[in-house]
N, C-alpha and C positions, 0 to 999 in steps of 0.2 A: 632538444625541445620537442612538447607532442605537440602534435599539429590540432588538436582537437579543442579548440577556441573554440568552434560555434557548433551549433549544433548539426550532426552529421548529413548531408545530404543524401538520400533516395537516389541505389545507383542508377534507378529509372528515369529520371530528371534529368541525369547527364545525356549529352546527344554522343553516344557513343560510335556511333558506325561512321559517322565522316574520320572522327579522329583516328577510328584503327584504321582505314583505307588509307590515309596521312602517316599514320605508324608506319604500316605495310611498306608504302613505297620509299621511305627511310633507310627501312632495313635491308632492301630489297637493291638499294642503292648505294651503300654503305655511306650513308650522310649522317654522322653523327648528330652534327650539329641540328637537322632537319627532323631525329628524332628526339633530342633533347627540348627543341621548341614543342614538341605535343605534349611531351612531359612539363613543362613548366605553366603551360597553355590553360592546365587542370586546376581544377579549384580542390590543390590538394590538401588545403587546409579543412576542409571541408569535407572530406570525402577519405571512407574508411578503405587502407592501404590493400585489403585484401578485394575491393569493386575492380582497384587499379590493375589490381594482377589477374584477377581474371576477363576481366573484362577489356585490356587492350593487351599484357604482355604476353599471358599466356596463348589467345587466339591469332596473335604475329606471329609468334612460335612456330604455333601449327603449321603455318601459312608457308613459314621458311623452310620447316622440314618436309611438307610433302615438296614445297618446288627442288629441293633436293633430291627426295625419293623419284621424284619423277622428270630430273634430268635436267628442268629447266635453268636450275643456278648447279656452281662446282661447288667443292666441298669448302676454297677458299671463301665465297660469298656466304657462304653458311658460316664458316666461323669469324667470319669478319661479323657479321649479325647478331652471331652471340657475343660478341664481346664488347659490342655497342648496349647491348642488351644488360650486361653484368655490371656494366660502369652504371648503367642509369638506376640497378638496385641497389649499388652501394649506395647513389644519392638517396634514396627513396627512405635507403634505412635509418641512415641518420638523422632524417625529419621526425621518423613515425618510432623510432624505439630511445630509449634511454638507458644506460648502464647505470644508473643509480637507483632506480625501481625492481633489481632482481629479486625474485623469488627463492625458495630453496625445491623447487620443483624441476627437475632435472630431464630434460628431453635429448636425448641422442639421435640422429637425423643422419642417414648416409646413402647412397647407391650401393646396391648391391655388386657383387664379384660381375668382373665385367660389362656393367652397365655404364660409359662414360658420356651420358644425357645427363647433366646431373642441374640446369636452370628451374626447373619444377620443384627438387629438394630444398634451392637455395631458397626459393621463395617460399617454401612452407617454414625451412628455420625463421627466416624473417618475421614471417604471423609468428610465429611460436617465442620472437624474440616480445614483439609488438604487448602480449599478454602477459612482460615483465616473468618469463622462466627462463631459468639458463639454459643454453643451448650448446652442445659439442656437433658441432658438425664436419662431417669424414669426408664430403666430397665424394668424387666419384670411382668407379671401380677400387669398390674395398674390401680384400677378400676376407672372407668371411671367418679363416679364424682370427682377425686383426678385429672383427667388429664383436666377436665374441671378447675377446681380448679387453678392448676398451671397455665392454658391459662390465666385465668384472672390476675394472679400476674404477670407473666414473660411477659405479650405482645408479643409473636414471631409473626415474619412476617409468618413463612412456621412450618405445623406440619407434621409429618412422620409418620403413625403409621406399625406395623408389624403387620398381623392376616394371621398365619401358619395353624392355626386349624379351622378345620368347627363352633366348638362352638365358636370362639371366630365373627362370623360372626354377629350374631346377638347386640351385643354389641358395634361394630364401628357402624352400623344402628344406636343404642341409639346418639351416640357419635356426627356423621355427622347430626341428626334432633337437638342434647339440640345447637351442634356447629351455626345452621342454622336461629337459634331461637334467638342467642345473636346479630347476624348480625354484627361481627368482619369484619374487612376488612385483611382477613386471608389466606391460601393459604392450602391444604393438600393433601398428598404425600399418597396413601395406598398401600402396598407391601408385596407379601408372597402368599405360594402358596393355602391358602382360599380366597384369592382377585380376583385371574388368573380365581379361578374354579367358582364361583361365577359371575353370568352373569347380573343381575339385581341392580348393584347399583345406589343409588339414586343419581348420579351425576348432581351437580347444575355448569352450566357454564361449566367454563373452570376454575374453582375454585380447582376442586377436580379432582385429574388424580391419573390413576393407574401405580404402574413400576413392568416393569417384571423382572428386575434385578438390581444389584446395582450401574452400568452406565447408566443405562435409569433413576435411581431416581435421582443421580447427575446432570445429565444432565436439566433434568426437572426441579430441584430445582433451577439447574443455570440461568434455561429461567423464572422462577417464580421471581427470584431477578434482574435480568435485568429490567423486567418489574415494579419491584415495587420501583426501584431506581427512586427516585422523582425527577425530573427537578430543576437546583440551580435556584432560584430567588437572585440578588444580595442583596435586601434589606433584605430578611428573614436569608439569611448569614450574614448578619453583628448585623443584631438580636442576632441569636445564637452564636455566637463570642465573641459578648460581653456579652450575660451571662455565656460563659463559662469562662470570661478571672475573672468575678466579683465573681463567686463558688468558681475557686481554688485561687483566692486572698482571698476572706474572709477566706478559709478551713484553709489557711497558717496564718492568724490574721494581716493581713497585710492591712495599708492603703492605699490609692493609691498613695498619695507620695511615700510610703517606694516602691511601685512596679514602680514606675516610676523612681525610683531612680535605681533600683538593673538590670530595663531594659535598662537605660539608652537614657530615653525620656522622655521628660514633662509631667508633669501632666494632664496639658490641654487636650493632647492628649491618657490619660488613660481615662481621663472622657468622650470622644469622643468615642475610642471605647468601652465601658461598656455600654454607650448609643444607640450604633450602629448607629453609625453617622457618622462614621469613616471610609473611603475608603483605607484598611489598606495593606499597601504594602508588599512584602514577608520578607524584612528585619525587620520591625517591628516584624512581629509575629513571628519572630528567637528570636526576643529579647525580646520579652515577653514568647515564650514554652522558653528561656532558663535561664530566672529568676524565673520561677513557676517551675521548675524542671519536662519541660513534653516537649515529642516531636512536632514537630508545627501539624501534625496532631492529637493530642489529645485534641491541641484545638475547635477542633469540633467534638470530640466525647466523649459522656457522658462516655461510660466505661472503657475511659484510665483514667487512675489519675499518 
C-alpha cells in the first residue's frame, strides 16, 4: 500500500528534535519496543519516506556511531542499534514501496570491498525502491570483481556505491577505472563520508557524480533516468509489442488463433501485431494484456509477466 492518501506534509512542520532525542535514547538503550513507538508516533501517511530517513534514522545513526567511535557504548550496543534500526526499514518499506509498480529501470546499490557500514545503502535502495525501479542490492563488503561481475549480468542503467571509510577509497578507484575500461553506457552515484573527504576523484563527464546525502542521490538518480529515458520511435514500439505479445503467447503454449480467439480479434490481426505491423489501438492491447493474464503496461516491459 502507498502511504500517499493525503497530501504530503512540509518536513518542517514536523517537531522533529524531540522525537530524534526519544529515537536517540531508544537506541541507545536497546528498547526496541521504545523505538518503534516514535516510528509509529509519525504521521507516516503523510510524510515523504525520504524526511523519515534523514531526518531521525540517519542523524540516530550518527549519534550511535560517534558514541562508539568515542568509547562511550561497545561494539555490542552498536549492533544491537542497528539491528533495531534494520527491522524498523523493513517496516517502513513495505508501507512506502510496492512490487507491482516496477519500472524497467535498473539501479544496482552496494558497499564497496571492505566497507561493512552498509544502513545508508539500504536506505537509498529503499528511495530508489519508493520511485517504482528495480533494485539489486549487494549489501555490504562486496568485492569489487563480484560488483563488476553483477554489472555485466544485471545491466543497470545507474550504480550507487557507498565508501564510509578511508580504505575503502582506494578500491571504488579499482572499480570506477576496470567500470571505464568496459565502456557501459552506465551512470554512477558515489556517497558517504570517504567520497565528501576525498577531493581527487577521477570523475569522467557528467557520468559519475557525488551525493552528499540521501536527497541529493535521489534526486540525482532521478535526473540520471530522465536523461536516459529514450525517445519512443513508433516503429521500434510496435517492434517491441509484438515481441512481447509472441513471448507471453508462446510461455502460455498458445497459438495465435487460440490468442486471438481468447482476445477476441482475428487472427490476421495477431499476426499483424507479432510482426509489428500493426498500428495497435488502446482497446486492442486491453484485449490482448487481458487474455495473457498481464496489465497492458506489461506489455512493453520485459520484467512484468
Amino acid at each position: 500500500m502507498q502511504p500517499r492518501l493525503k497530501k504530503i506534509i512540509p518536513e518542517s512542520r514536523v517537531a522533529w528534535t524531540p522525537r530524534l532525542k526519544e529515537y536517540e535514547r531508544a537506541l541507545h538503550g536497546g528498547d526496541a519496543e521504545a523505538a518503534n513507538r516514535v516510528i509509529d508516533e509519525l504521521p507516516v501517511r503523510d510524510l515523504a519516506l525520504a524526511d523519515i530517513y534523514k531526518n531521525l534514522i540517519t542523524p540516530a545513526m550518527h549519534d550511535i556511531g560517534d558514541s562508539w567511535c568515542s568509547g562511550k557504548i561497545g561494539v555490542s550496543q552498536e549492533h544491537l542499534a542497528s539491528q533495531i534500526v534494520l527491522s524498523q526499514l523493513d517496516r517502513l518499506r513495505s508501507l512506502y514501496t510496492s512490487e507491482a509498480r516496477r519500472s524497467s529501470y535498473r539501479v544496482l546499490i552496494s558497499c564497496i570491498e571492505g566497507e561493512r557500514h552498509f544502513i545508508a545503502a539500504r536506505m537509498f535502495a529503499d528511495l530508489c525502491l519508493e520511485q517504482g525501479w528495480v533494485v539489486d542490492f549487494l549489501g555490504p563488503d562486496t568485492p569489487v570483481s563480484e560488483i563488476l561481475q553483477m554489472i555485466k549480468q544485471r545491466r543497470p542503467q545507474l550504480i550507487a556505491l557507498s565508501v564510509t571509510m578511508a580504505e575503502g577509497v582506494e578500491a571504488a578507484r579499482r572499480l570506477l577505472a576496470d567500470l571505464s575500461a568496459l565502456n557501459l553506457p552506465l551512470k554512477v552515484i558515489l556517497a558517504g563520508q570517504a567520497v565528501s573527504a576525498e577531493k581527487s576523484w577521477p570523475l569522467v563527464e557528467s557520468s559519475v557524480i557525488m551525493a552528499t546525502d540521501l536527497k541529493e542521490g535521489i534526486a540525482q538518480a532521478m535526473r540520471f533516468q530522465r536523461a536516459d529515458r529514450p525517445r519512443t520511435v513508433l516503429r521500434e514500439y510496435l517492434l517491441e509489442l509484438g515481441q512481447r505479445v509472441r513471448e507471453l503467447r508462446t510461455k502460455k503454449g498458445w497459438t495465435q488463433e487460440q490468442l486471438a480467439e481468447a482476445a477476441r480479434v482475428t487472427r490476421v490481426c495477431i499476426v499483424a501485431v507479432e510482426g509489428g505491423k500493426q498500428n495497435v489501438s488502446m482497446d486492442i492491447v486491453v484485449r490482448m494484456a487481458n487474455a495473457l493474464g498481464i496489465r497492458p503496461e506489461g506489455l512493453l516491459n520485459q520484467h512484468e509477466s
